[in-house]
TORBA-30453 format. One record per residue: x, y, z of N, C-alpha, C in turn; residue number from 1. Coordinates in steps of 0.02 Angstrom, whole numbers, plus 50000, padded with zeros to 5 digits. Layout:
N
PT/n.x/n.y/n.z/ca.x/ca.y/ca.z/c.x/c.y/c.z/nr
PT/X/Y/Z/X/Y/Z/X/Y/Z/NUM
...
! end
This chain:
63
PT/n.x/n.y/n.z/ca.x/ca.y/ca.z/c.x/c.y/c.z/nr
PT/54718/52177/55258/54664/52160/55304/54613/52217/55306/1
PT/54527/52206/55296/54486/52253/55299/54475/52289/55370/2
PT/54470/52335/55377/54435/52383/55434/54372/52378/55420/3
PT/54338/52338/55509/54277/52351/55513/54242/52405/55565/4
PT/54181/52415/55521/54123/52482/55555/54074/52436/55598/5
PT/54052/52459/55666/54015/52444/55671/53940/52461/55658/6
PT/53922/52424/55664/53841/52462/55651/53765/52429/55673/7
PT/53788/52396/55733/53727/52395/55790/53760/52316/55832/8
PT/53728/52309/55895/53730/52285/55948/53669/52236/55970/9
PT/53683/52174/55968/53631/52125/55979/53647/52101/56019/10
PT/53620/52096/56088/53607/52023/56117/53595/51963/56129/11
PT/53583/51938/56073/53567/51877/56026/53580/51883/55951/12
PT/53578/51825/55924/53559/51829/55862/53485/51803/55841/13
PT/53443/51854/55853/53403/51859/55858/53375/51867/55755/14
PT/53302/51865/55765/53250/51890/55708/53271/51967/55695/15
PT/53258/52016/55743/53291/52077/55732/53386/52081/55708/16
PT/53419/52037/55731/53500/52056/55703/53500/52026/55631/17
PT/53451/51962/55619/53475/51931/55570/53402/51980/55495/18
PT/53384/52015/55526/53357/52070/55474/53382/52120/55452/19
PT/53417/52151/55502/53456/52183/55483/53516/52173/55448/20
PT/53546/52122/55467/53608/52087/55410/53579/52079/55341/21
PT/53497/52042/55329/53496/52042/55280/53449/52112/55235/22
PT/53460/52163/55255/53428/52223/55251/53501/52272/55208/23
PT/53592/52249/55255/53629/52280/55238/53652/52208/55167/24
PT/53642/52166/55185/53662/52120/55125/53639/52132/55041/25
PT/53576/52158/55039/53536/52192/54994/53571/52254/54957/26
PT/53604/52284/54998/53618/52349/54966/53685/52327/54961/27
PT/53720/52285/54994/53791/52262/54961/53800/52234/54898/28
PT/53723/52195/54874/53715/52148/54813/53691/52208/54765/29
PT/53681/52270/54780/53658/52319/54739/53705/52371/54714/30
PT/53771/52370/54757/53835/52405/54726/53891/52337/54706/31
PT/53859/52308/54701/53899/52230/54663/53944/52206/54704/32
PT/53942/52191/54761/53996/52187/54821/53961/52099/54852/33
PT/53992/52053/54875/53978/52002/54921/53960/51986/54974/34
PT/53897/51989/54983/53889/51992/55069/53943/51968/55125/35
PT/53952/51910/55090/53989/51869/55140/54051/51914/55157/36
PT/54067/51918/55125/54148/51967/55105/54136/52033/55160/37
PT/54071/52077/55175/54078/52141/55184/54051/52168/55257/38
PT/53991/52103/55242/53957/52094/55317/53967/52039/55352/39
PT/53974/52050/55437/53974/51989/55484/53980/52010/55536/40
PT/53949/51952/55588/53938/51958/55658/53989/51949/55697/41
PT/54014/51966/55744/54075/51968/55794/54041/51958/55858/42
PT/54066/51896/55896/54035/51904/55976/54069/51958/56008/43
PT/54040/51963/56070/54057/52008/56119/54045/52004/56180/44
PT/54069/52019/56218/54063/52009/56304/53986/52001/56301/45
PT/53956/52045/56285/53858/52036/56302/53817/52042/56262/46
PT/53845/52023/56181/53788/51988/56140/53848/52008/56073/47
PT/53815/52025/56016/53850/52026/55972/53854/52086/55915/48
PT/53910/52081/55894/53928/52140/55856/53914/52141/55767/49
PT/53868/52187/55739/53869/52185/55670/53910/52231/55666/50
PT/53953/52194/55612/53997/52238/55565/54020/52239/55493/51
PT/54022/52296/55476/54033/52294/55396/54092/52337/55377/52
PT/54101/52294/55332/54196/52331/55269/54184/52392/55299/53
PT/54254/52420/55281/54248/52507/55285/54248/52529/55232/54
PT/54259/52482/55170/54252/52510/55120/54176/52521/55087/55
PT/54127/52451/55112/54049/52452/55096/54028/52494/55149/56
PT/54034/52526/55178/54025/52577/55241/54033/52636/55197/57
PT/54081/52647/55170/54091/52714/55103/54044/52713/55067/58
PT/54016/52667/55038/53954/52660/54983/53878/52670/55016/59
PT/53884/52644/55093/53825/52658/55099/53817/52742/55124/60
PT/53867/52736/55149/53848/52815/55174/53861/52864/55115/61
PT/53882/52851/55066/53874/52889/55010/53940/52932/54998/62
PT/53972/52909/55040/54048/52953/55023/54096/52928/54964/63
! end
């Protein structure tokens, strides 16, 4: 089972959350990885959670 990172907080799924998903989707399709697979939204008590692999979390941050 993957460990997820978070990496920002929406109150909607809004124009701003769904840019940013496709902002981190881009650089997932650029280390040859599946969006679907690495990124996704999680609700939450007061809006919603982006999160990504911990392993595409390694790639982006460059470790």
């Amino acid at each position: 089972m993957s460990q997820w990172i978070e990496m920002g907080k929406f109150k909607e799924l809004d124009e701003a959350a769904k840019k940013e998903a496709s902002r981190l989707a881009e650089y997932a399709l650029d280390v040859a990885l599946d969006p679907a697979q690495v990124i996704r939204f999680e609700e939450a008590e007061d809006g919603f959670l982006l999160l990504i692999d911990k392993d595409f979390y390694k790639f982006y941050q460059g470790i």
